[in-house]
Rosetta silent file (secondary structure, phi, psi, omega in degrees, C-alpha in Angstrom):
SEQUENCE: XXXXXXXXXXXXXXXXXXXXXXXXXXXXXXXXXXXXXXXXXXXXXXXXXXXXXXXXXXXXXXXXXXXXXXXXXXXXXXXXXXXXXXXXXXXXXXXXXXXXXXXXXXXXXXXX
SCORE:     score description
SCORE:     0.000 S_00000001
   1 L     0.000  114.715  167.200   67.624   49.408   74.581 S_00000001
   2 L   -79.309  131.681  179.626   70.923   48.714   76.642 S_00000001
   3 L   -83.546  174.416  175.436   70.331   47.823   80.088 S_00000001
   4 E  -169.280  126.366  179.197   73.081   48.868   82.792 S_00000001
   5 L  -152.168  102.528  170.494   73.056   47.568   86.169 S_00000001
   6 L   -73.064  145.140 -174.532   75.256   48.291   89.229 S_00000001
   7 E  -138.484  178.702  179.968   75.927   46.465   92.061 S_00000001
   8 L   103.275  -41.416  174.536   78.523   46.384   95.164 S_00000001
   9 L   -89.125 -151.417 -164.603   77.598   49.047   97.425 S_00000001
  10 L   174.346 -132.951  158.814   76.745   49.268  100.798 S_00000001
  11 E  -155.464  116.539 -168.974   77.911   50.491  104.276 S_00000001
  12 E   -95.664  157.886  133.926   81.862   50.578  104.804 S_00000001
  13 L   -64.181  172.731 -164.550   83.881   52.019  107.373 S_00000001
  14 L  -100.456  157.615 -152.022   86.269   54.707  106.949 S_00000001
  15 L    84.113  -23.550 -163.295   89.362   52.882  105.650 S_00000001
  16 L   -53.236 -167.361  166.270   87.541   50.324  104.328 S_00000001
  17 L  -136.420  149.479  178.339   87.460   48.752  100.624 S_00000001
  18 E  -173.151  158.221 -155.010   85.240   47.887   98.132 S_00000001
  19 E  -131.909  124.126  168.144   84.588   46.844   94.810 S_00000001
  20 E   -67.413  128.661  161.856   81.779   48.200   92.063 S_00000001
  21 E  -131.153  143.788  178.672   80.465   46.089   89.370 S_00000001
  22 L  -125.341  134.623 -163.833   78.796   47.427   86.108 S_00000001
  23 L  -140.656  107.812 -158.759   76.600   45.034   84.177 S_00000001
  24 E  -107.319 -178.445 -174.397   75.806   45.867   80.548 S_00000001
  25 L  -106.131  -18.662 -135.376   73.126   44.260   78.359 S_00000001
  26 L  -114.835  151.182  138.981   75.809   45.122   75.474 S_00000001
  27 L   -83.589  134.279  174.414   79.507   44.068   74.979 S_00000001
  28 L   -93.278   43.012  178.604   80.871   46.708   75.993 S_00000001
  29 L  -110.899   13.171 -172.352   83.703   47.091   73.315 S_00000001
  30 L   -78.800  -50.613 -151.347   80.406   48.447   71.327 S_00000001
  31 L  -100.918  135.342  176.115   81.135   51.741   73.198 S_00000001
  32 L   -57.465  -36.427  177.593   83.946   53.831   72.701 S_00000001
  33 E  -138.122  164.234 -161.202   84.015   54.674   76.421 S_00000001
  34 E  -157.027  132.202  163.632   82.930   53.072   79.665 S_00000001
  35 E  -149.822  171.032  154.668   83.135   55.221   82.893 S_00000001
  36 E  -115.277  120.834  161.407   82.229   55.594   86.464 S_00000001
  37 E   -66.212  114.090 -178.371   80.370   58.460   87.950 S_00000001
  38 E  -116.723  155.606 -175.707   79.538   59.299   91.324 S_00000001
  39 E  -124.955  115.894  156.370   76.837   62.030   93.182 S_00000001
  40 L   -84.411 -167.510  177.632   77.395   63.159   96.531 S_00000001
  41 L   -88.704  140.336 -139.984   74.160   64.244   98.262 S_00000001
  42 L    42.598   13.523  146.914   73.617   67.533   97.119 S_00000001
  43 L   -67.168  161.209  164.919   75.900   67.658   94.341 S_00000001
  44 L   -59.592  123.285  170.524   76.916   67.418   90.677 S_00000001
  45 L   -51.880  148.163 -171.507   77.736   64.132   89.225 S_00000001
  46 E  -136.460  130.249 -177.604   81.412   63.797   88.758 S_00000001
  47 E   -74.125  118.718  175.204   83.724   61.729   86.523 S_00000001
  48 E   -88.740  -68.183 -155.643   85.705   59.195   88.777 S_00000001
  49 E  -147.301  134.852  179.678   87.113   56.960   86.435 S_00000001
  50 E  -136.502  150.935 -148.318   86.942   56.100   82.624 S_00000001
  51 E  -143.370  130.582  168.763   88.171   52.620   80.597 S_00000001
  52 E  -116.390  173.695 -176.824   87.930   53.649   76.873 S_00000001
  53 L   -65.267  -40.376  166.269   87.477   50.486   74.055 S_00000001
  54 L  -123.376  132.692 -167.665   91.152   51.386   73.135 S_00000001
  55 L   125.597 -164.700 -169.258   93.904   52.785   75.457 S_00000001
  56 L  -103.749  151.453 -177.393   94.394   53.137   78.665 S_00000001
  57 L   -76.799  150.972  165.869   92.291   53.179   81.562 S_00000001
  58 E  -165.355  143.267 -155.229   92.139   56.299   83.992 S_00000001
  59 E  -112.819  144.834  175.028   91.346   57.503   87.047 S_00000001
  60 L  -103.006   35.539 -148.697   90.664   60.948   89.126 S_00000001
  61 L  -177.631  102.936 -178.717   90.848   59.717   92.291 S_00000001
  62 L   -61.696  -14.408 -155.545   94.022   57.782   92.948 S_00000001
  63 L   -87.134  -22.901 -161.036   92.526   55.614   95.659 S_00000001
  64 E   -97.254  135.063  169.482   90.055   54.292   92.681 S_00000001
  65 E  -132.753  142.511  155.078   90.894   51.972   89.962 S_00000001
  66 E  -106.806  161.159  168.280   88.801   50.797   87.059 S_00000001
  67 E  -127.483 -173.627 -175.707   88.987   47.833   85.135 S_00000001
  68 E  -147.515  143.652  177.426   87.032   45.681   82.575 S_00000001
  69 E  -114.953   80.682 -157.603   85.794   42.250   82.318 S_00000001
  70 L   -77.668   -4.846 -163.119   84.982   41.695   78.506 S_00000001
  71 L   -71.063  -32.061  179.495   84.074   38.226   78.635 S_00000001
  72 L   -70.902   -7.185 -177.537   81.511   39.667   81.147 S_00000001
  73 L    47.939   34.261  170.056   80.306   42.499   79.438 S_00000001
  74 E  -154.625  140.743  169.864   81.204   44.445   82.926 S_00000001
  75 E  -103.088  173.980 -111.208   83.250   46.855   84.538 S_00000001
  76 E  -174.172  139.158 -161.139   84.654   47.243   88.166 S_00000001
  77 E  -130.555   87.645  131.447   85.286   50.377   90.238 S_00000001
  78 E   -63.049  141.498 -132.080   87.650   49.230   92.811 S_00000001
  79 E  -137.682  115.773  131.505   87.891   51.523   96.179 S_00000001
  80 L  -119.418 -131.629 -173.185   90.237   51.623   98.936 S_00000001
  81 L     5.730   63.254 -158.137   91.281   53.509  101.887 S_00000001
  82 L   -86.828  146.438  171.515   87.380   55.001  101.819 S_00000001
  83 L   -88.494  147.434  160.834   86.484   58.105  103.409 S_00000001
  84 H   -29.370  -75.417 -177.211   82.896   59.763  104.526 S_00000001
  85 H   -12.726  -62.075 -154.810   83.614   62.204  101.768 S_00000001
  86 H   -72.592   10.194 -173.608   83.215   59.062   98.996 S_00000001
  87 L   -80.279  132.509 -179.521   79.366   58.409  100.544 S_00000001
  88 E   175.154  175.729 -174.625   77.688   59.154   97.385 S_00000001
  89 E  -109.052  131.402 -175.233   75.524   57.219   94.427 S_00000001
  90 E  -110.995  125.439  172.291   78.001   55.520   92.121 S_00000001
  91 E   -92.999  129.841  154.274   76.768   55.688   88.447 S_00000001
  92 E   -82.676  120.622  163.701   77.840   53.192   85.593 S_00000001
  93 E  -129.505  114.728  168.684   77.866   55.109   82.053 S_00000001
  94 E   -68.819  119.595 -178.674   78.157   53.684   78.393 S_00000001
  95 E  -122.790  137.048  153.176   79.014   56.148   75.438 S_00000001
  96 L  -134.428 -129.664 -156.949   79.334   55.909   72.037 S_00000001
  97 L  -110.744  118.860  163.758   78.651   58.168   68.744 S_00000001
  98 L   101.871  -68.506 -151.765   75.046   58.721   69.152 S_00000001
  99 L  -117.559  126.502 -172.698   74.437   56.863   71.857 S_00000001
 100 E  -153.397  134.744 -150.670   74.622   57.254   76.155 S_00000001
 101 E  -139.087  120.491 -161.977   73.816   54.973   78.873 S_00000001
 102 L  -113.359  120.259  125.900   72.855   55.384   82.493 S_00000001
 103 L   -39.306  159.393  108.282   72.799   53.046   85.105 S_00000001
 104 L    66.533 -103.094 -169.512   70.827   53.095   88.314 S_00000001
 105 L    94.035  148.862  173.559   73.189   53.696   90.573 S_00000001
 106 E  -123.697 -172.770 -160.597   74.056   51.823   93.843 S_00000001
 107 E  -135.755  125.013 -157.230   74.515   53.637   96.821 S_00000001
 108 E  -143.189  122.310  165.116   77.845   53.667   99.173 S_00000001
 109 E   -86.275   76.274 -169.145   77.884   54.478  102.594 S_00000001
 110 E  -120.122   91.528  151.663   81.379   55.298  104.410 S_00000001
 111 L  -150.449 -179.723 -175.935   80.727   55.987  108.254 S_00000001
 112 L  -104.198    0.000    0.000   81.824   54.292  111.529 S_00000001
């Protein structure tokens, strides 16, 4: 069983920044793809940002970047300029052939 465990959120201000960590059980070059997901409250989950094992990383939300740490088996949502709008539960997910992997979630707060 692969574990997944996010960490990093919190309560920001509107402008603020912040940075997302994903924590796999796994190396995560096992998975073809690596993304981050977010929920606002009452909403659909939504694809923010995906890192695949080869290519380039990309994001749908310019203000968002992801990266990867392989030595670390974890990836990194960095956030800036944050808005109310981005208060929502940020999901880590691992996919490969077969196989998909759910964090958590952590929880992010953007008010003043």
């Amino acid at each position: 069983q692969v574990h997944i465990m996010e960490s990093g959120g919190g309560l920001v201000q509107p402008g603020g920044s912040l940075n997302l960590s994903c924590v796999v059980s796994e190396n995560i070059l096992n998975f073809y793809h690596m993304a981050w997901y977010r929920q606002r409250p009452g909403k659909e989950r939504d694809l923010l940002a995906s890192i695949p094992r080869i290519g380039a990383a990309h994001s749908v939300e310019g203000r968002f970047t992801v990266s990867r740490d392989t030595a670390k088996n974890t990836i990194h949502l960095d956030m800036t300029n944050l808005k109310p709008e981005d208060t929502a539960v940020y999901f880590c997910n691992a996919e490969d052939v077969g196989r998909n992997y759910w964090g958590q979630g952590t929880l992010l707060i953007v008010s003043s």
